[in-house]
Residue, then its C-alpha position, 0 to 999 in steps of 0.5 A: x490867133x493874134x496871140x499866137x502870131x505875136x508869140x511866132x514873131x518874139x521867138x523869130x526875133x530872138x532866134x535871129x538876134x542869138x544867131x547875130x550874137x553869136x556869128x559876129x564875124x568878119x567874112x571876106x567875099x572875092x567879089x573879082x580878082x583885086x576886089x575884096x569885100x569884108x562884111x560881117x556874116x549876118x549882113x551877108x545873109x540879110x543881103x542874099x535873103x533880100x536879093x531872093x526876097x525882092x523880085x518875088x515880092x515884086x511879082x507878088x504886088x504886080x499880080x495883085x494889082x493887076x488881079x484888082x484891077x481886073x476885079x473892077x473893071x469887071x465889076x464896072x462891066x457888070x453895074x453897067x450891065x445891070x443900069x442898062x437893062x430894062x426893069x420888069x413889069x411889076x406884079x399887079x397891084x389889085x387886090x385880092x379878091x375875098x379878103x384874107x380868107x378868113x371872113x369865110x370861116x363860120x364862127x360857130x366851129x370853126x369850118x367854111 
């Protein structure tokens, strides 16, 4: 499976260098009326693929992190539930009577 990832990786790098390769141009955004902005077009769609990118990513860690946080103080919840209980009795320990039931067994064939 690592393979396969390593592979989708390469042909993803390789088909964004070509794409930069051959879109190597300037473009000029009209940020207001006197402002002018000349950047090169990859650049550009990197800036607005990070914009989109980042505020769910963001969103993405903090539940995460709150689902985690969560999980353990749930998971406190219940060691402490379980310290604070009292054990049961254990079970007797006398033996039982008659051995192992096997010196009931005649010899001679085999039947009690």
């Amino acid at each position: 499976m690592k393979i396969i990832r390593s592979v989708l990786w390469v042909v993803i790098i390789v088909a964004l260098a070509l794409f930069t390769a051959f879109n190597w141009t300037a473009v000029d955004i009209r940020i207001w009326e006197g402002l002018v902005l000349e950047t090169k077009l990859p650049v550009l769609i990197l800036v607005a693929f990070l914009l989109g990118y980042g505020p769910m990513w963001l969103t993405h860690r903090t539940t995460v992190w709150r689902l985690k946080r969560r999980i353990s103080s749930l998971e406190a919840s219940q060691r402490s539930l379980i310290a604070s209980q009292t054990p049961a009795e254990p079970a007797s320990t006398r033996p039982v009577s008659g051995g192992t039931g096997l010196d009931s067994i005649d010899t001679k064939d085999g039947r009690p």
